[in-house]
C-alpha positions in Angstrom: -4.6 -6.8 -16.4 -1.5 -8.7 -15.3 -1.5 -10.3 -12.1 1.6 -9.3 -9.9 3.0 -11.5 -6.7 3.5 -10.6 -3.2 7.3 -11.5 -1.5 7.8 -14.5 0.2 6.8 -14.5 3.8 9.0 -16.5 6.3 7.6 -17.6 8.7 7.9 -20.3 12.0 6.9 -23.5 11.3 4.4 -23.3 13.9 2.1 -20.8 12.3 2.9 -22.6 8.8 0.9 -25.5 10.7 -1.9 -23.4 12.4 -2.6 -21.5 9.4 -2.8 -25.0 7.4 -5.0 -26.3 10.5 -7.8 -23.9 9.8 -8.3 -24.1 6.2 -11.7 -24.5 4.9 -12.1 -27.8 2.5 -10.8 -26.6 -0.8 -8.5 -23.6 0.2 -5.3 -23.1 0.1 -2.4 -21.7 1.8 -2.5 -19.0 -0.8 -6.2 -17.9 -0.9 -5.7 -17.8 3.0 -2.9 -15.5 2.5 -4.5 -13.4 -0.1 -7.7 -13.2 2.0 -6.1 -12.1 5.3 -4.2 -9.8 3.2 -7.6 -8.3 1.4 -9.5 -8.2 4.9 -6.2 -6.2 6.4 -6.5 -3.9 4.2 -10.0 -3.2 4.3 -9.9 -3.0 8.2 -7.1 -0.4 7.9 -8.7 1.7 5.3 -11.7 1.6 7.8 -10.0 2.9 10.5 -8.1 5.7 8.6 -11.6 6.7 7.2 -12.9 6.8 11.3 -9.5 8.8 12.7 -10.4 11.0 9.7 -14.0 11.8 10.2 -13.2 12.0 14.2 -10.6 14.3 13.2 -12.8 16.4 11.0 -15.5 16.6 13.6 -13.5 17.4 16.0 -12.4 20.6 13.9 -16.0 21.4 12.9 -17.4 21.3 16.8 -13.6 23.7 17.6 -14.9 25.9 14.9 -18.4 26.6 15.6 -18.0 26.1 19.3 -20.9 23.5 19.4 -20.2 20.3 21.4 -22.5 17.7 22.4 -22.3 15.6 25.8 -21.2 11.9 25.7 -24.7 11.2 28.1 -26.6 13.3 25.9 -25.5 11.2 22.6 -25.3 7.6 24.5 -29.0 8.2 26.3 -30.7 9.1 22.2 -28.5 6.5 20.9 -30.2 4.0 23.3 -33.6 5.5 22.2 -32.8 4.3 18.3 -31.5 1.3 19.6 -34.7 0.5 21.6 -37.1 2.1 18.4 -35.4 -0.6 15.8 -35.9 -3.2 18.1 -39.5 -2.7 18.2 -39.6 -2.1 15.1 -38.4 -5.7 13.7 -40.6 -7.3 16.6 
């Protein structure tokens, strides 16, 4: 498969610099770029995939009327919290 490029990104010289100033030993410029890029897109696919299973709750609980309390869902997600816990001790 052919590899394709990305436009040229303009940018202040000042983030130039403080991109360049926190590259790992053997990285360049580019694999930064192509790595921010990859983890962007991954974080935005995440979120999409959330709003989307928010929204399709929130249509399941408006159509069969059953809705749980924020408390109620904190206070047993505490409980699994606290049962791992233990569990790795």
């Amino acid at each position: 498969m052919k590899t394709s490029t990305i436009p040229s990104l303009r940018v202040k010289p000042e983030l130039r610099l403080a991109a360049e100033n926190v590259l790992q030993e053997g990285e360049s410029l580019s694999s930064f770029v192509e790595q921010s890029l990859r983890r962007n897109i991954q974080q935005r696919k995440a979120q999409q995939e959330f709003i989307a299973r928010g929204l399709a709750s929130a249509a399941e609980a408006e159509r069969t009327g059953e809705y749980f309390d924020a408390d109620d869902v904190l206070r047993e997600l505490d409980v699994m919290l606290d049962d791992a816990a233990k569990a790795q001790e």
